[in-house]
C-alpha positions, 0 to 999 in steps of 0.5 A: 455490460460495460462499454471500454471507451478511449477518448483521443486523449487517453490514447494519447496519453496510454501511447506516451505511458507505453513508449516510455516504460518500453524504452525502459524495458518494462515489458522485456520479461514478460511473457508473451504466452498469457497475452492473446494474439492481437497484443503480441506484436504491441509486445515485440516492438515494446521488446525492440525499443527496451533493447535498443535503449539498453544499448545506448546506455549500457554503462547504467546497466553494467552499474546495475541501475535500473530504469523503471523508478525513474521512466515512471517518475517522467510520467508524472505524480499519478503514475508515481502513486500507481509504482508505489502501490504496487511496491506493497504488491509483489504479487502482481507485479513480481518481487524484483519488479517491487523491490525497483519500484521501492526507490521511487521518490514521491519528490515534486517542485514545489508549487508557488507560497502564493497558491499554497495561502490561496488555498488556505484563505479559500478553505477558512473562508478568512484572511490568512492571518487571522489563521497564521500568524507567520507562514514560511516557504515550502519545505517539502513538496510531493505529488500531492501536497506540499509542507510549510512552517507556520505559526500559530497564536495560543493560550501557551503562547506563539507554537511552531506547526507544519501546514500540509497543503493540497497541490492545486488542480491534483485531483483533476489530474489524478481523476484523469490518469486513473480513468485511463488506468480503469480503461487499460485494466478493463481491456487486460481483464477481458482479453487475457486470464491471467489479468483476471486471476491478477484482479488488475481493475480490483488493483486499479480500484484500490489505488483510486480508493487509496489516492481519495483518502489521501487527497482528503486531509481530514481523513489523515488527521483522523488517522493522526488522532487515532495514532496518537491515542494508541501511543500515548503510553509508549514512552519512546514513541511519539506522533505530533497533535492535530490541530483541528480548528486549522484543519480541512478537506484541503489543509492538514495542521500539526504541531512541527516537530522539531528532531534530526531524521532517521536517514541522517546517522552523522547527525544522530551519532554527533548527538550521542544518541544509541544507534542500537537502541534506535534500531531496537524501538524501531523494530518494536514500535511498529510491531506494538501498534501493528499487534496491539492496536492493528493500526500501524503506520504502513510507510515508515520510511527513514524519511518518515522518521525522527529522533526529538530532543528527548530521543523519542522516535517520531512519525510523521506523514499519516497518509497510508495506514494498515489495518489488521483484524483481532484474526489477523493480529492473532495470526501475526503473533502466533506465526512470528512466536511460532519461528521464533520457538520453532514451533512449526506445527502451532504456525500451521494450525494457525493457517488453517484455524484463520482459514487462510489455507484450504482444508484439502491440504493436511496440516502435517505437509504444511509444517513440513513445508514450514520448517524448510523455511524456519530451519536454514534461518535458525542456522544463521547469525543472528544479524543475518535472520531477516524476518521481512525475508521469512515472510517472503518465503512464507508466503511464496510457500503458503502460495504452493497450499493454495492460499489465497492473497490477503492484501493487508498481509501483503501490506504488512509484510512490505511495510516490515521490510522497510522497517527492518531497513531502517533498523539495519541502518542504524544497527547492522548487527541487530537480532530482530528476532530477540528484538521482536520477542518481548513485543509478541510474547507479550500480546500472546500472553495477554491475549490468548492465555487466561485473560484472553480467553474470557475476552474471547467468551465475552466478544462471543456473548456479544456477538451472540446477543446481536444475532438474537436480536436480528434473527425475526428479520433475518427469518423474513429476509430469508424466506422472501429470497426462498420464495423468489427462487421457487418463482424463478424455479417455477417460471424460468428467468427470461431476457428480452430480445432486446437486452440480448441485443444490447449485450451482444452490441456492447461486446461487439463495440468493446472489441472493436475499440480494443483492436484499433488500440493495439494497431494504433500503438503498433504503428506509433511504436514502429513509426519511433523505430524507424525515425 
């Protein structure tokens, strides 16, 4: 049994985190009933605090404005991470919660040139101008890195490159936050059901696992060549070249792109570019790499986005990716052309075929539950129908049928509506529903017509000639377990006297270190109150 554990440092720190959300008014809706006892009265001075910042500042919140994004912004890069992974989770934290936590800028000062080419120099093991022949000031700078224009000496001649390089001392910082974020989860999950339904340590884990990937350079390069690959025959979209021989755990080297960004539209219409068109390949970019590839860049914010000389759309920043299965991929088409033909049977029995929704419940009541999403849509203007919107709605209804959450579908569908923003803001009247039809009919053609079918028989055949091959030491595996059990059957299964004890003192110390907590944050919350 796992022992939770506060160093005065993380008590501290989780003190500092709680004040600052409360004054905020994080915990003003939240609902004291799922809490257990002990963390009611933490709640009620949270309550006190949200209310009493509310007062001094009630013109902002007559504007509308909200405080979350910028309460967690004062509590550093790691806590800015943890807002905008729970963005892509309105499951956890509520669909109003996410679409606050959505305007959180992963915007940081930049730290000195002279640490940035300290980094370099130690990562090569070389002088940095055997590496560079030039290396600028920073031109952007966020919780993680930082980006500087550089260049570099090729067969071609000199070439522009953007050098992408690791914040100094991030990962002690991020190990830090995230050990007390695990501790709080862990608490949550022992006292409260509804954290353990919400899987707030598997949510935790998952943004550790995120943060890792993303402070290892060598990994978004990766994922940069594998994108640049996929696109390669896709005339109006473009993602820039790694250079590996410049790239390592803590420096990332790409070509630099040279284009004006997506969020400047003055600028685009001053160039003569078709806002519609933009708004169109937008659309049909990320669906193509999303449907055809199942690897689709899953932060595709106007910021991310650039329009090159040749008014091809670029990406840039590769450090969150989405992945989707060929069952996902099938499902995603065969939803999305089922409501765009208003066919409301097909996508039900899609559901139940992925084993998304229990068979308890009968695909007729599912179509039914369908078509009150699909028609109100339908009866709208086109430049009013929101896809993103109706994946929303779905899966609020799919929830209703006891499906379970798929979080590369929640990823998917929050990456969609960034998309969907960004294609209205460059067409307000754009259909996305024709815009994505030749995108998703096309992979249903070749995919699940006559084509389809015989690469489905041949992934069988495969699949099938793998099982042959492992069956002797599957059967081997398989009777040992089946001789244990007839053991355990047999003889029982015994703990010793002391494992009992063991256990019983780690639940003990574990409840003990969470009531001091509570009381702690008690106490400073109505010590501040009464300042």
């Amino acid at each position: 049994m796992a022992v939770l554990s506060f160093s005065p440092g993380s008590v501290f720190r989780l003190l500092r985190a709680g004040f600052v959300l409360a004054r905020a008014g994080v915990f003003s809706d939240l609902d004291p009933v799922i809490l257990p006892p002990p963390a009611r009265i933490p709640l009620q001075l949270a309550r006190l605090l949200g209310k009493r910042r509310r007062r001094k500042s009630a013109g902002a919140s007559a504007a509308g404005l909200s405080n979350l994004p910028q309460a967690i912004s004062r509590l550093g890069p790691s806590y800015v991470k943890l807002g905008q992974f729970l963005a892509t989770r309105p499951d956890v934290v509520g669909t109003r919660a996410a679409n606050e936590l959505e305007l959180l800028q992963d915007k940081m000062a930049p730290f000195p040139r002279s640490d940035a080419i300290a980094t370099i120099e130690n990562a090569f093991g070389m002088p940095l101008h055997h590496i560079f022949a030039s290396f600028g000031e920073p031109v952007a700078a966020a919780s993680i890195a930082q980006v500087h224009r550089a260049r570099v000496h090729g067969p071609g001649g000199d070439g522009a490159v953007a050098v992408k390089v690791l914040r100094p001392g991030v990962e002690r910082l991020f190990r830090r936050d995230l050990s007390d974020m695990f501790a709080v989860a862990r608490l949550a999950e022992r006292w409260s059901s509804e954290a353990r339904r919400l899987k707030l340590v598997e949510v935790v884990d998952t943004l550790a696992r995120s943060v890792k990937i993303e402070m290892d350079f060598r990994l978004e390069a990766a994922a940069a060549s594998e994108f640049v690959e996929n696109t390669a025959q896709d005339k109006n979209f473009r993602v820039p070249k790694v250079d590996w021989d410049r790239t390592s755990k803590e420096v990332l080297t790409l070509e630099w792109v040279e284009g004006t960004p997506l969020s400047d539209v003055a600028a685009l219409m001053g160039k003569g570019y078709d806002l519609q068109e933009l708004g169109r390949n937008v659309i049909q970019s990320f669906l193509r790499t999303a449907v055809r590839d199942g690897f689709f860049h899953a932060d595709m914010h106007r910021g991310n986005l650039f329009v090159d000389p040749q008014g091809r759309l670029t990406a840039v920043d590769f450090g969150i990716m989405g992945r989707l299965g060929i069952k996902e991929r099938r499902f995603l088409a065969e939803i999305l052309y089922g409501f765009i033909k208003r066919d409301y049977r097909r996508v039900a029995e899609v559901h139940f075929e992925a084993g998304y929704v229990p068979r308890i419940h009968r695909v007729e009541d599912f179509a039914q539950a369908l078509r009150a999403i699909g028609e109100p849509i339908h009866s709208r203007p086109a430049d009013q129908v929101s896809m993103a919107k109706l994946l929303s709605l779905l899966f609020e209804i799919t929830g209703l049928f006891d499906m379970k959450t798929r979080t590369e579908l929640v990823l998917l569908q929050k990456t969609m509506v960034v998309t969907e923003g960004v294609a209205r803001m460059l067409d307000p009247k754009i259909d996305v529903w024709s815009t994505a039809e030749p995108v998703v009919g096309e992979w249903i053609e070749q995919n699940l017509g006559p084509i389809g079918k015989l690469q489905d028989a041949a992934r069988a055949a495969s699949t099938l000639t793998r099982l042959a091959t492992h069956l002797p030491s599957v059967l081997m595996r398989g009777e040992n377990i089946i001789n244990q059990l007839e053991d355990m059957a047999e003889n029982g299964f015994e703990l010793s006297e002391e494992a009992i004890a063991k256990i019983g003192d780690a639940e003990a110390r574990g409840a003990r270190l969470g009531h001091i907590a509570l009381w702690v944050l008690a106490l400073i919350g109505l010590a501040m109150l009464l300042r």
